[in-house]
C-alpha positions in Angstrom: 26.2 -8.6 -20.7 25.7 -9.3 -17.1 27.6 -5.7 -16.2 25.0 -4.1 -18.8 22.0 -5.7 -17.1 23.3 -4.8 -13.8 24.0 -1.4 -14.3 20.4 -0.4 -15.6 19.6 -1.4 -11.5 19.8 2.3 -11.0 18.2 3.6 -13.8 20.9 5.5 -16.0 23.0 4.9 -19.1 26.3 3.5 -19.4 27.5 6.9 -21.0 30.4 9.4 -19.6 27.6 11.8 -19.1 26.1 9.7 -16.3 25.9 11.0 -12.9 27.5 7.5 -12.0 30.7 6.6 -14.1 31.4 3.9 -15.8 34.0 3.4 -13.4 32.8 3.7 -10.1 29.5 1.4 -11.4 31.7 -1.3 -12.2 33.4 -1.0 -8.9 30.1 -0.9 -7.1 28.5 -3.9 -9.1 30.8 -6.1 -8.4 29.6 -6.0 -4.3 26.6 -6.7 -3.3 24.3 -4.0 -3.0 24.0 -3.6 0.6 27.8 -2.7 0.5 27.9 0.0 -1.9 29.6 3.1 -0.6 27.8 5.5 1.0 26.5 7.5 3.3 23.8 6.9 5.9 20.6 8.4 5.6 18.2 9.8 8.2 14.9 7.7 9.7 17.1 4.5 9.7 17.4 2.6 12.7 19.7 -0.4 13.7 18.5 -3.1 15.8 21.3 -3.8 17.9 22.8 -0.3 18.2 22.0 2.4 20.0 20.6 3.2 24.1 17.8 0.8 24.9 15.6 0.8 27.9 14.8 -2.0 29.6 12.6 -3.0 32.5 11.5 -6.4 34.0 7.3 -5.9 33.4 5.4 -8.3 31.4 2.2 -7.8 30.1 1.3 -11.3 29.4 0.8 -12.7 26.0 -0.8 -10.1 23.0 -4.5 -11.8 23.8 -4.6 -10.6 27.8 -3.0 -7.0 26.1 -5.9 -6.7 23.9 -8.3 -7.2 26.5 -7.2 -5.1 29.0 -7.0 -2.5 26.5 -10.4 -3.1 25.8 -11.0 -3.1 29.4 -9.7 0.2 30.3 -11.6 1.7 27.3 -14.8 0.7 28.0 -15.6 -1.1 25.0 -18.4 -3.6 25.2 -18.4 -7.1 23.0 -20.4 -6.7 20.3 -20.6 -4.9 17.4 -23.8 -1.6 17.2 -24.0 0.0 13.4 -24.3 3.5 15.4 -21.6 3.4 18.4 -22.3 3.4 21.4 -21.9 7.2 23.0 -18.8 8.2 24.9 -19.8 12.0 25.5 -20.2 11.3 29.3 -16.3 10.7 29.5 -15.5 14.3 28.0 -16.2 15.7 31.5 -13.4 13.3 32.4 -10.6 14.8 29.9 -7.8 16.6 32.1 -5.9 19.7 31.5 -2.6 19.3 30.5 -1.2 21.0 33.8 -3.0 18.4 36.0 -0.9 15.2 34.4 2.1 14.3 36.2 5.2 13.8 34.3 6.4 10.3 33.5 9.3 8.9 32.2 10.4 5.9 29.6 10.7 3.7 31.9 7.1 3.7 33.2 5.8 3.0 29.8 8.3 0.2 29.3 6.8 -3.3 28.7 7.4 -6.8 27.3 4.4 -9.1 25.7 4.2 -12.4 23.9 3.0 -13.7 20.9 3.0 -17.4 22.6 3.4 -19.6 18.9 5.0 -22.3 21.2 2.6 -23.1 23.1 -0.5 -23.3 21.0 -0.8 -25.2 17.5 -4.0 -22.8 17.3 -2.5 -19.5 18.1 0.4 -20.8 15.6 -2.3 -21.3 12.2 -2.7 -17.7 12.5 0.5 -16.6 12.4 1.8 -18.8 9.6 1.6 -18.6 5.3 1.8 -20.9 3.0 5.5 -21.2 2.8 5.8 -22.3 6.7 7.0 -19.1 7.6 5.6 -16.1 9.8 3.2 -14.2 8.4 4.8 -10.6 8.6 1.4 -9.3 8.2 0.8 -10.5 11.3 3.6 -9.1 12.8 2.9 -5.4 11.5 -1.2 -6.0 13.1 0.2 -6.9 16.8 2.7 -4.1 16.8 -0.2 -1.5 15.6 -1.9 -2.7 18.9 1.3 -2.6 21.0 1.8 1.0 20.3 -1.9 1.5 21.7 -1.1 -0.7 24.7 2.6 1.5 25.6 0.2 4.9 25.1 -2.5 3.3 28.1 0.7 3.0 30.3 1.9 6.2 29.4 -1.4 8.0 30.1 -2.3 8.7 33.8 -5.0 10.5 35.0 -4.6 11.1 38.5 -8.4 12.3 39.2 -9.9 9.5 37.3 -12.7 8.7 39.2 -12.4 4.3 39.9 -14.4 2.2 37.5 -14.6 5.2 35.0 -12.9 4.2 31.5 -10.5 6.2 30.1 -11.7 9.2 28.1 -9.4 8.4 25.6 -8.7 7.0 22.1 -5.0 7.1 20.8 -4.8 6.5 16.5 -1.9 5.7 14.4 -0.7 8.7 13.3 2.3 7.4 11.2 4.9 4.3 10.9 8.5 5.0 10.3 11.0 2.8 8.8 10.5 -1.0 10.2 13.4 -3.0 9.1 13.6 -6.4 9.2 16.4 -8.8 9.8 17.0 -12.8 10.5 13.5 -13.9 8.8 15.3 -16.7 7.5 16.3 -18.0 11.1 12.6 -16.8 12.4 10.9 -20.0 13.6 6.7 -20.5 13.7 6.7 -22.6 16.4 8.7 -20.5 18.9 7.3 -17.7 21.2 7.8 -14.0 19.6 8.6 -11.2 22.3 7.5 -7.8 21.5 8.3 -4.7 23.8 8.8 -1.0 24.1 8.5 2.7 25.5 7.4 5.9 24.9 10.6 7.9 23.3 9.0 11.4 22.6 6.3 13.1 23.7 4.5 16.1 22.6 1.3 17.9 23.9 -1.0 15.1 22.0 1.4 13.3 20.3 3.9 10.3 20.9 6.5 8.1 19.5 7.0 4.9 20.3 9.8 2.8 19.7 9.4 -0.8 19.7 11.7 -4.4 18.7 10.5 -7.7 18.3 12.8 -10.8 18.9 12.7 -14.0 19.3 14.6 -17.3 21.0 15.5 -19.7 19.4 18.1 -22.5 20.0 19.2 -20.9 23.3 20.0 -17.1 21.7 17.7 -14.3 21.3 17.4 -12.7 17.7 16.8 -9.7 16.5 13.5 -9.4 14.3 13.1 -5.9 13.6 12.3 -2.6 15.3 9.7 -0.1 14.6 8.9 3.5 15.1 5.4 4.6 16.0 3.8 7.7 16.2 0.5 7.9 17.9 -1.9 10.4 18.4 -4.4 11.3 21.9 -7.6 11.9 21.0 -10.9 13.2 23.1 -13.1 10.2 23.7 -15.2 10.9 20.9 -12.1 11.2 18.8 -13.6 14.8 17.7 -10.4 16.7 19.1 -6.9 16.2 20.5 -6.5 15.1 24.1 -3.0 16.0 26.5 -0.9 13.5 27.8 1.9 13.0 30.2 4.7 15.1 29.9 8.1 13.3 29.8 10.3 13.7 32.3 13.6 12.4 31.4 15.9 10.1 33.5 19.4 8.7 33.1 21.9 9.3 30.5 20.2 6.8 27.8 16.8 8.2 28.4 18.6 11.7 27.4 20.2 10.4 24.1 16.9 8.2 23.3 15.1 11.8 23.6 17.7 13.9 21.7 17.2 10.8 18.9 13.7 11.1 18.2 13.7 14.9 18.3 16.1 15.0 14.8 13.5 12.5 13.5 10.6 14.6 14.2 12.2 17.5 12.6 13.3 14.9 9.7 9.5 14.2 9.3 8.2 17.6 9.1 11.3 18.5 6.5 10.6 15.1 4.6 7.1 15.8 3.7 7.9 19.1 2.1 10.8 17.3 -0.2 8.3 14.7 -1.4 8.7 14.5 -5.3 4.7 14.9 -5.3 4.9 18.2 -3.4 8.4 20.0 -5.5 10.4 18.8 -8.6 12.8 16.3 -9.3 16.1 16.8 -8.4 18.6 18.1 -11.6 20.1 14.3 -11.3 16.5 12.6 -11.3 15.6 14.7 -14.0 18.7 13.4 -16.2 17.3 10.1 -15.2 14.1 10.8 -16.2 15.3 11.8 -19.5 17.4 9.0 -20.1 13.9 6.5 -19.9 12.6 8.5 -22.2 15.4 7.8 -24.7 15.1 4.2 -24.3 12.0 3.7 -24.7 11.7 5.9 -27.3 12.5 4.9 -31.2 15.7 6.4 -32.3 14.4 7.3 -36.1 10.4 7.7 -34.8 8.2 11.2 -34.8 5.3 9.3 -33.7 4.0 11.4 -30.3 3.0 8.1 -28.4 4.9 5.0 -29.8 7.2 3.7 -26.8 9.4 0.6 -27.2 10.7 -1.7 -24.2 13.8 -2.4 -23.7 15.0 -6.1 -23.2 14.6 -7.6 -19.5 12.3 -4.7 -18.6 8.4 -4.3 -18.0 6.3 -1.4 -18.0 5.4 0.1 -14.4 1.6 0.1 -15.6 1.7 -4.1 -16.2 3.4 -4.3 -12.9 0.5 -4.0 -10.1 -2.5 -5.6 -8.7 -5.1 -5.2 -6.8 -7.9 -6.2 -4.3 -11.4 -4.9 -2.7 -11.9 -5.7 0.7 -15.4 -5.1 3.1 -13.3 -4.5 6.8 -15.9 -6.3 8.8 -17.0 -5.1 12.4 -14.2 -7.8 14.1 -11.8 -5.1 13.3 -13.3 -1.9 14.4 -12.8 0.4 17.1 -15.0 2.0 19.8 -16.1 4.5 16.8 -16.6 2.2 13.8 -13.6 2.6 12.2 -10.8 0.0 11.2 -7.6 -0.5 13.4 -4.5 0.6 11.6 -2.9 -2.6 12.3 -5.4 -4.8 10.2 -4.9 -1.7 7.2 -1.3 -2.7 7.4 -1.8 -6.8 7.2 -4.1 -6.5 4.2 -0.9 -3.9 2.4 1.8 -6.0 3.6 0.1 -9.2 2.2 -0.6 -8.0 -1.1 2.5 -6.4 -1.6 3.7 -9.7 -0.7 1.4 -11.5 -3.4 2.9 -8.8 -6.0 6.8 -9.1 -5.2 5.9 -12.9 -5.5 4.5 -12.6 -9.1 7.3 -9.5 -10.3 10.1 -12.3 -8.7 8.6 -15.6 -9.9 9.9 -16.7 -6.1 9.4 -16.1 -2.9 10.3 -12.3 -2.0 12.5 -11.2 1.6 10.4 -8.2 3.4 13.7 -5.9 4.1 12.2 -2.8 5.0 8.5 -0.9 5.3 9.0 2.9 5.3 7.0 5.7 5.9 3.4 4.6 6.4 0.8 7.8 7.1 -2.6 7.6 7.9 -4.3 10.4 6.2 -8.4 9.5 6.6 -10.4 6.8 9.0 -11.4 3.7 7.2 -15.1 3.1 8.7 -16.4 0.0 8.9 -19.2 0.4 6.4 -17.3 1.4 3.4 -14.8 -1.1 1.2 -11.5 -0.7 0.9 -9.4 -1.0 -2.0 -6.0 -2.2 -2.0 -3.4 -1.5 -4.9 0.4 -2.6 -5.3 2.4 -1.0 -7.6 5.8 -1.9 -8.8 7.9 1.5 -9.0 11.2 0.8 -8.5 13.9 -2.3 -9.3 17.4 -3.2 -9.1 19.9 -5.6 -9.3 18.2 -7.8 -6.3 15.8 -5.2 -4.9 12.5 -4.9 -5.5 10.1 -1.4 -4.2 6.5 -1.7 -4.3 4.0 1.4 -3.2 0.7 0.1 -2.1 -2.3 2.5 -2.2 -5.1 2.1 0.1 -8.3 4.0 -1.0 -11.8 3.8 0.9 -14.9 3.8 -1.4 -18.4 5.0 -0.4 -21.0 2.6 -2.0 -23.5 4.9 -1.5 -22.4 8.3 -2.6 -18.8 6.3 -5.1 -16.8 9.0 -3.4 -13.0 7.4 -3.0 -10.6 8.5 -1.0 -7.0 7.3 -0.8 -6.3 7.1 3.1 -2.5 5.3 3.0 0.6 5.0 1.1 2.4 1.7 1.9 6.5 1.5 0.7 7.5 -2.2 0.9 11.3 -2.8 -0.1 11.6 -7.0 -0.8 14.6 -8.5 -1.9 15.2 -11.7 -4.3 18.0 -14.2 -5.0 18.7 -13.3 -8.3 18.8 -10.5 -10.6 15.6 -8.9 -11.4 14.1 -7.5 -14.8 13.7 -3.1 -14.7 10.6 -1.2 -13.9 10.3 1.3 -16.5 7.6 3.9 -16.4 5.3 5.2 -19.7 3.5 8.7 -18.0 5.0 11.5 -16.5 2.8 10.1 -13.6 4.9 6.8 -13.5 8.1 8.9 -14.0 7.3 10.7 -10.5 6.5 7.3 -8.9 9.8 6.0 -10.6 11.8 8.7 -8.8 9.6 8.4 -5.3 10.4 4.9 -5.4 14.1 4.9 -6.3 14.1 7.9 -3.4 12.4 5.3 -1.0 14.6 1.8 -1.8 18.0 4.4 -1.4 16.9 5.0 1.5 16.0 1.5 2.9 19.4 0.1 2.1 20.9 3.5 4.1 22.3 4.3 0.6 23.0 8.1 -0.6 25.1 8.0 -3.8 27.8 10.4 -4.1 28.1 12.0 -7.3 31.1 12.7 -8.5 33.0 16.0 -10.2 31.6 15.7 -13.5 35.6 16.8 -15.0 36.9 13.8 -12.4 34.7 11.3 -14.3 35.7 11.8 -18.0 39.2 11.6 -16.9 38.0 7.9 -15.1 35.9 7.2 -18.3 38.5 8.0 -20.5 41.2 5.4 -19.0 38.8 2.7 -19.2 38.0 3.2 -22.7 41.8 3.7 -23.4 42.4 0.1 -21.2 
């Protein structure tokens, strides 16, 4: 029983005409799932591998970074429902041939999220289970990654006291993986630092890890890919920046790195199973849903049966309406990315919680794009949807959409994937639309590739004959 419950963790039958057979499943099962043979896929990052630069400046604790970012952008205290104007810094906007180049190590910096020290500080940071609020976590790194782009970004003829005629958005997050929460501790400081690793003529990626001592040894927390965009200072048009110039040999393989992920990300979006079909494999998988949940002796067009120990995708979500008040804005009236990604991670968590019955383990956020601004006078809508589970693995895709009281446009403006993991087996997903069968197949795409799994499947000919010994054992 527990091998059949197991094996419906990746969505097929136990028959011989599986793409998995019986076989290799029961091999696989009896691992744990993070050990599964495989091979690794692309926009996955280890924490502890890999070139690294490194510098000695600090830029004091995530408080002084947020107001000297403020600083440098000229951004008063105190909120105005029509902005204050910024067109007298377009005259200030360089040429592109004017920047000098800079390298990794100029961007490079190290700040502090001081829980030790304040009891205060430490409320804010901390849920109901004692434990960091990851939320949190995903807000201060959104405004790191604007803090590495000011020290990236030098304009030699920038006349003294003039604020710079800038504003760098979140273009995009790539994988964040996440590692040692259980040893993370609430009341000790959190470092955060990072560099530019790729620049473009507008565009950057930022690299970024978060650790954290404890006990007398650093740990690893996780590490995060940004991309950021330079915008004019009325954010009406794209802005240049600083060319790289790149130093020593790990600057060189840290470049060579993040160009195969930017040509990963352009090739990605076109493989999406919203923008081209399912694969022939995800389409057998598709139809083998369809035959469980569909009565074996039953013409009726609509009448869909659940199997045991699974829930329909459409029971599996929930949702929330927030207003984003002024507090989070930016210089134009629209909400930082970092507080979009708190409110997703947090009720992604709330869903994971109720799907589990238990307290869920964030492994992995993937693939986060910004598509619209959220301005401060419209609500936003939160949504978490279950799409995919297995075995101990849980996905959730969490839909932001902005809604216009005024006019009841909506507009979805992110796509959250949250991968959690539980102690103990969890009940399958299944979907009821075609819609949900997509999602079911996104989602399976996106938890594959947080556990850097890509199954092999085998010679079709080569698993009868494995099928066939089993059945004759």
């Amino acid at each position: 029983m527990m091998l059949c419950r197991l094996a419906r963790g990746f969505g097929m039958a136990l028959s011989r005409r599986s793409y998995y057979s019986t076989a290799r499943r029961r091999r696989l099962l009896a691992m744990n799932c993070t050990s599964f043979a495989c091979q690794q896929m692309p926009r996955s990052y280890t924490l502890d591998n890999g070139p690294k630069v490194k510098s000695d400046h600090r830029s004091g604790t995530m408080v002084e970074v947020a107001r000297v970012i403020r600083e440098q952008s000229g951004v008063d205290v105190g909120y105005h429902t029509v902005p204050k104007p910024r067109d007298h810094l377009l005259q200030h906007q360089p040429k592109r041939e004017e920047l000098p180049p800079r390298t990794m190590l100029d961007s490079h910096t190290t700040a502090i999220l001081p829980l030790s020290s304040s009891e205060l500080i430490r409320e804010s940071y901390v849920n109901h289970l004692g434990r960091v609020r990851l939320g949190r976590i995903m807000e201060e790194l959104d405004m790191f990654a604007v803090w590495i782009c000011h020290r990236h970004v030098k304009l030699p003829k920038l006349p003294k006291g003039v604020p710079l005629p800038y504003t760098f958005v979140t273009l995009l997050v790539d994988k964040v993986e996440f590692t040692n929460l259980e040893r993370l501790q609430v009341n000790q400081d959190i470092e955060i630092s990072g560099h530019i690793s790729w620049a473009g003529r507008s565009s950057m990626e930022i690299t970024i890890y978060v650790k954290q001592l404890a006990h007398g040894e650093y740990i690893d927390v996780t590490k995060a890919i940004f991309v950021m965009v330079a915008r004019n200072a009325t954010n009406t048009g794209a802005a240049p920046i600083n060319p790289i110039e790149v130093g020593d040999e790990t600057e060189k393989l840290i470049w060579e790195q993040a160009e195969k992920r930017q040509k990963v990300r352009k090739s990605s979006a076109m493989d999406s199973v919203f923008n081209s079909p399912p694969r022939e494999h995800e389409q057998s998988l598709m139809y083998e849903i369809l035959k469980r949940t569909t009565p074996a002796n039953s013409m009726d067009l609509n009448k869909r049966v659940l199997p045991p120990k699974c829930r329909w995708m459409e029971d599996s979500m929930q949702s929330t309406m927030i207003a984003p008040f002024p507090e989070n804005r930016n210089a134009q009236n629209t909400i930082f990315g970092g507080y979009l990604m708190r409110q997703a991670v947090e009720i992604s968590f709330i869903m994971a919680s109720i799907y589990l019955g238990d307290r869920p383990i964030l492994k992995c956020i993937s693939d986060i794009s910004f598509m619209h601004p959220v301005h401060v006078d419209r609500f936003l809508q939160l949504t978490a949807h279950v799409v995919y589970a297995t075995q101990n693995y849980v996905q959730l895709m969490t839909v932001a959409q902005i809604w216009d009281a005024k006019s009841g446009k909506v507009q979805t403006t992110n796509v959250f994937y949250l991968t959690y993991q539980a102690d103990k087996v969890l009940d399958e997903v299944l979907p009821r639309s075609y819609r949900e069968m997509l999602w079911y197949v996104h989602g399976r795409r996106k938890l594959l590739a947080a556990l850097h799994l890509q199954p092999e499947y085998p010679d079709p000919i080569e698993e009868n004959k494995e099928s066939s010994n089993i059945i004759s054992t």
